[in-house]
C-alpha positions, 0 to 999 in steps of 0.5 A, a space after each residue: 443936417 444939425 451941426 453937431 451930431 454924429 449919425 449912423 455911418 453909411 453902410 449901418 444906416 443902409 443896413 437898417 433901411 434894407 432890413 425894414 428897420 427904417 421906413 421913411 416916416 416923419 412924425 408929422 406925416 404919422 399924425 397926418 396918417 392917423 388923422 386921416 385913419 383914425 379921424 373921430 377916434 379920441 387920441 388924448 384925453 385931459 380932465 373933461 377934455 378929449 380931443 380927436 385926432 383930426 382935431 389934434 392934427 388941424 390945431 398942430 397945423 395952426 400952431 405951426 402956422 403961428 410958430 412961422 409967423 414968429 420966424 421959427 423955421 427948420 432946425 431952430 431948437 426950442 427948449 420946451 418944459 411942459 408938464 402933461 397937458 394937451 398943449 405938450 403934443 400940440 407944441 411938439 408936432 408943430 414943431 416937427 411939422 417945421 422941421 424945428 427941434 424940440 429940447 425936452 426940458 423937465 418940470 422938475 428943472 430950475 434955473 440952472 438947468 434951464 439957462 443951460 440948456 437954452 445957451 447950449 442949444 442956442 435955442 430961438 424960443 423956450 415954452 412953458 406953463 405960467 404956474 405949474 405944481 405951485 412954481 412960478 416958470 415966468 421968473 425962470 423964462 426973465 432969467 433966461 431971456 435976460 442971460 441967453 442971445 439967442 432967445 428971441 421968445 417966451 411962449 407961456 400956456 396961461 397968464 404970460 405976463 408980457 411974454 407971447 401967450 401961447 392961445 394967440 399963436 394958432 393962426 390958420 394954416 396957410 405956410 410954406 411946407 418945410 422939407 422934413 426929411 426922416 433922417 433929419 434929427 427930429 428933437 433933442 432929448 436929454 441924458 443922465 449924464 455922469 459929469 456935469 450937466 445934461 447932454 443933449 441927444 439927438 433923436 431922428 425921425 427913422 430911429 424914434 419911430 423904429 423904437 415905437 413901433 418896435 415897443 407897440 408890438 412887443 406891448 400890444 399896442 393897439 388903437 384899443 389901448 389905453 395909456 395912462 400918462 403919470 410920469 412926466 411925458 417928456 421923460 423917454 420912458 413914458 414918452 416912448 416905451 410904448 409910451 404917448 407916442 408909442 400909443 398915438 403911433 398904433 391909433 391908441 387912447 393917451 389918458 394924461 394924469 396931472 400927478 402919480 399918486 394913487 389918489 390921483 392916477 386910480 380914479 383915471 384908471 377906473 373911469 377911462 378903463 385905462 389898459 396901460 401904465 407905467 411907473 418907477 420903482 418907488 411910485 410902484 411901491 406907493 401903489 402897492 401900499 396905497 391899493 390895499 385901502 382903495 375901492 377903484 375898480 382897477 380890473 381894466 389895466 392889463 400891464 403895469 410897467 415898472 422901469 427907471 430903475 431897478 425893480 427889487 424882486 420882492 416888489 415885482 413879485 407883488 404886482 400881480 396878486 395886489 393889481 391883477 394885471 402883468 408886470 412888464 419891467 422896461 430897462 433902458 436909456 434915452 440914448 437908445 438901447 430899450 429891454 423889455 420882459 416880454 409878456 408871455 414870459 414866465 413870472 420868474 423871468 419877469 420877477 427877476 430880469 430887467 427883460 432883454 433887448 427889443 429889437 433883433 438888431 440890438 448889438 449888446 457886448 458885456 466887457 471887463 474894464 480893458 473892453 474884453 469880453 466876460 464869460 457868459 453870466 459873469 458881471 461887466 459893462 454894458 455896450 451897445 448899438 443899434 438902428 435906435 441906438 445914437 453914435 453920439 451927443 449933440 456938440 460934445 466931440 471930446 465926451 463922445 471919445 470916451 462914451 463911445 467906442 471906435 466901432 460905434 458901441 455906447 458904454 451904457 455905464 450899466 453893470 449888467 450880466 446876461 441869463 443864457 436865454 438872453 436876459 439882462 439882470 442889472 447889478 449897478 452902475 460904474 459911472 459916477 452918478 446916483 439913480 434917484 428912484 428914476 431921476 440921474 443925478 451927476 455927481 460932478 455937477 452937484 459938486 460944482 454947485 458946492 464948491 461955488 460956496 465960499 465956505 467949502 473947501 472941497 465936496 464929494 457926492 456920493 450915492 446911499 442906499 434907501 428902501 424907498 427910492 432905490 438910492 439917495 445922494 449923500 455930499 461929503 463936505 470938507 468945510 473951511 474955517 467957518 461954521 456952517 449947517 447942512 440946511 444953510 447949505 441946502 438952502 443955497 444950492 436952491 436959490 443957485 437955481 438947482 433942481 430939488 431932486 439934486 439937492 443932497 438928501 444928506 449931507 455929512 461934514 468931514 476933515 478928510 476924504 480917503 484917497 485911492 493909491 492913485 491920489 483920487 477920491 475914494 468914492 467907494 469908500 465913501 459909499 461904504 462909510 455912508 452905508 455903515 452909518 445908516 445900517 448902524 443908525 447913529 446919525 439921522 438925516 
């Protein structure tokens, strides 16, 4: 087992073998299973190119072939930051079929991220495209290889510019076998975290798969279905509820967008007779506004997925009449716990909840701030454990004290109240992070960034409200002696290497901040002040 994890003690990992939760599959032999079932059927379509799932399966054993010949063995962990291409998968079930980890980087992720994220997992390769959405990764993988030990590879899909290209590693299939076992964690996912960068989350064959089949039935997932991939595919929500591997678990079609926008994703949609999609709240509002001017035939897709973040009513309320199709709103976390309104619930319920638990083993408790019990319908936090849910983050002993509670229960961080039949309407957030129209942003770590300038004195991040993307992040900045502008600062913060959604949208210059009795920060104040700024106009961004 991976040092460093905290798994499900032994009477609950039990329990949910007993109770069929758990059946002792691995995600290389499900693909060989579908290989096998499925054969001819297309499992993942790309541009003009479609590939089987027998086909899929034979070019995952020559790349795990060719990622043996490099040394790369059993729990080695790889940092791999691919956007949504047919190279995504085959990189993954290679790498499962070693037994070898995957830490699932964003497109989005710069530098900061990156060298982080290959230093703490001590990763032994790190795979990316050679330009991607106009960005260079090469010079993110000269960084890194330059700053991390560990690193012994840089595998690139494209121009690899001296590194290991990708193209050359499929090598045929003669390697050892490795024992992969179900409970073994299968990759490393990464959390929304609220103080500094990213933790890393473990993930185990038996609970990912659980989570998947779980989604296939509550979504009807079926070999039929059709996926539409537009949110990145290594983000848990489109990766897994049902997601791409929900959709390849039940021998389904995975169609892969290179982009969301409408001009991008409807003409998908019309010639593959997509059935399934999913978005975040602020790409749905782009669809709603763009479907209006657009002759797609769109009459294929029977579910619209909205998730990430909180899906306004009055959005919600719109999906139906203006696609024809049922909304689905998907509420959860990459540490576990996924909500999904069901599909034959009513459109009150789908309109105005965040759904409820998937699983019947899903342990949720909504407590006030000494961890008791709420009367029923009454706002607290959220906790939760379960047979998906994890006990724990990768290497972060001291964090996991405070996120989890004595008897296993994660504190979410979500302030939710529960409908008596069940339901979960979520009200907010009470830790200190900023939900950027699906994207986390920590505000600690922001701040850190800030205080590495030598002109600030102190800098406090704080979320804003905003139409569009639910909310936007806003720095206070206490400045030294010097003069400076809010785009010197912006400017600075990207070349340190920090992922654009990061970067504060706003940034207000300050004597002060106000301070709680305690001598802390007043964040709350600080989102009240930005807020009476906004509704009043006075300033612009």
């Amino acid at each position: 087992m991976l040092t460093g994890c905290s798994l499900w003690p032994k009477e609950f990992a039990d329990l949910y073998r007993k109770e069929g939760c758990w059946r002792g599959e691995t995600f290389g032999g499900m693909l060989r299973e579908r290989a096998k079932s499925q054969g001819k059927r297309i499992a993942i379509t790309s541009g003009e190119r479609n590939i089987s799932y027998a086909e899929l399966d034979k070019r995952v054993d020559r790349l795990a072939a060719g990622f043996q010949t490099l040394g790369i063995k059993k729990m080695d962990r790889v940092v791999v930051q691919l956007p949504n291409v047919v190279e995504f998968f085959e990189v993954c079930f290679a790498l499962f079929r070693l037994g070898a980890l995957p830490v699932f980087a964003l497109p989005s992720h710069r530098s900061s991220e990156i060298n982080y994220f290959c230093e703490f997992s001590e990763a032994v390769a790190y795979i990316i495209p050679d330009i991607y959405s106009g960005f260079d990764y090469r010079a993110l993988a000269r960084e890194a290889k330059s700053k991390v030990c560990t690193l012994q590879h840089v595998i690139v899909t494209g121009s690899s510019e001296g590194f290991l290209s990708l193209t050359d590693l499929y090598a045929e299939p003669i390697m050892n076998e490795a024992d992969v076992k179900p409970g073994d964690v299968a990759f490393l996912q990464l959390s929304g975290g609220s103080t500094g960068l990213s933790k890393l989350i473990p993930r185990t064959h038996d609970d990912y798969i659980y989570s998947l089949r779980v989604s296939d039935d509550i979504c009807r997932i079926n070999q039929d279905s059709v996926y539409l991939a537009v949110l990145p595919v290594a983000h848990n929500f489109p990766l897994s509820s049902p997601g791409v591997l929900g959709t390849l678990y039940a021998g389904g079609r995975v169609v892969l967008s290179p982009g969301p926008s409408p001009d991008e994703a409807f003409p998908l949609i019309e010639k593959e007779r997509v059935t399934i999609t999913a978005l975040v709240p602020p790409l749905a509002l782009t669809w709603l506004e763009a479907i209006a001017t657009r002759a797609y035939d769109l009459a294929s897709l029977q579910v619209l997925q909205v998730g990430g973040a909180k899906f306004s009513a009055e959005a919600a309320r719109r999906i139906r009449p203006a696609f024809g199709c049922t909304l689905q709103q998907v509420f959860g976390m990459a540490e576990g716990l996924v909500n999904y309104t069901r599909l034959d619930d009513s459109e009150e319920t789908i309109v105005n909840t965040q759904g409820r638990p998937m699983s019947e083993y899903d342990e949720i408790r909504v407590v006030d701030e000494d961890d008791l019990d709420v009367k029923p319908g009454e706002v607290g936090q959220l906790l939760t454990r379960g047979p998906y849910t994890i006990r724990g983050y990768y290497k972060a002993e001291e964090h996991n004290a405070k996120a989890f509670t004595s008897d296993g229960f994660y504190r979410t961080g979500d302030l939710v109240r529960v409908t008596e039949s069940g339901y979960i309407v979520v009200e907010g957030r009470d830790k200190d992070q900023i939900n950027r129209g699906g994207e986390k942003i920590a505000a600690e770590e922001v701040e850190n960034h800030l205080l590495a300038h030598e002109a600030v004195h102190d800098a406090a991040v704080v979320s804003m409200p905003d139409e569009f993307l639910g909310e936007r992040s806003c720095a206070f900045v206490i400045p030294r002696h010097q003069t400076f502008t809010a785009g010197e600062l912006k400017k600075f913060l990207k070349a340190r290497g920090l992922a654009t959604f990061k970067i504060p949208d706003r940034i207000e210059f300050t004597e002060s901040f106000p301070y709680t009795p305690l001598g802390k920060v007043s964040k709350k104040a600080l989102r009240q002040i930005i807020a009476e700024k906004l509704a009043a106009r006075t300033t612009t961004y």
